[in-house]
N, C-alpha and C positions, 0 to 999 in steps of 0.2 A: 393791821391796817389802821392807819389813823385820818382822820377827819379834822379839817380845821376852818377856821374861818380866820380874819384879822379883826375883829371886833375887840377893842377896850385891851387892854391888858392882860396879854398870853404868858402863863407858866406852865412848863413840864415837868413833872415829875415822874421820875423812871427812877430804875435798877441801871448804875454808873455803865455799865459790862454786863455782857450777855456771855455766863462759863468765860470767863477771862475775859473776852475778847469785847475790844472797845465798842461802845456805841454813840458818841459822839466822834464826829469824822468831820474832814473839812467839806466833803461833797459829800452829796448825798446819791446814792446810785440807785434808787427809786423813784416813778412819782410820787409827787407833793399837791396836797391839795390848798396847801398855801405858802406862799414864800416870802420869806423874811418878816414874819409873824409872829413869830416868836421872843418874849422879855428877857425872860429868867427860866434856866434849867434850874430844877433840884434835884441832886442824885443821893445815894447813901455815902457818898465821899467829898461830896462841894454843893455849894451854890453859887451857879454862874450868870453872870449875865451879860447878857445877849449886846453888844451894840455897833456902831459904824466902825470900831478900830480893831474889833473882834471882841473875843469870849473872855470876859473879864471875869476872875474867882473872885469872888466878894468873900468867902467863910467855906473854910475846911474842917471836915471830919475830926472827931479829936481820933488820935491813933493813927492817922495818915498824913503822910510827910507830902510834901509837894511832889518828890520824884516819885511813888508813888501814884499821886495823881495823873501825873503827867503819862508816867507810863501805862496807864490805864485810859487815857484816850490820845487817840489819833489827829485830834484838829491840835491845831497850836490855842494856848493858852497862856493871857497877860496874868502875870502873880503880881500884885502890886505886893509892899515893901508895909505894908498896914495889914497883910494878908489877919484875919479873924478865926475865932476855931468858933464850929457851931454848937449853939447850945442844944442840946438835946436834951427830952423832959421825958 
């Protein structure tokens, strides 16, 4: 279950996939306690963010290729051509 409100600036951070299987999707087929709330996902494979033309990859996993990514969720996602790899510490 999750809880939300629209208040200030929303990020998620999840696990990318649940046992393989996507968790970013383009619909959602549950209630939502709030819609279109959301800035910025973080998953262990991208960070996306959220906006009016869709789910934009700002910075990829080092070790994961885009199609990778891609094959790993379900919504469509914009790769811009500046695509970043994340620094992890």
């Amino acid at each position: 279950m999750d809880l939300i409100t629209c208040a200030g600036k929303v990020i998620v951070a999840m696990e990318h996939t649940n046992k393989g299987d996507p968790k970013i999707f383009n619909k959602c087929s549950f209630p939502l306690t709030g819609v279109h709330c959301v800035d910025i996902i973080v998953t262990n494979l991208a960070l996306i963010e959220v906006t009016k033309e869709g789910l934009v990859v700002k910075e990829i996993a080092p070790d994961t290729t885009e199609e990778q990514l891609k094959a790993a969720t379900e919504a469509d996602l914009i790769i811009p051509n500046d695509l970043k790899v994340m620094s992890i510490y």
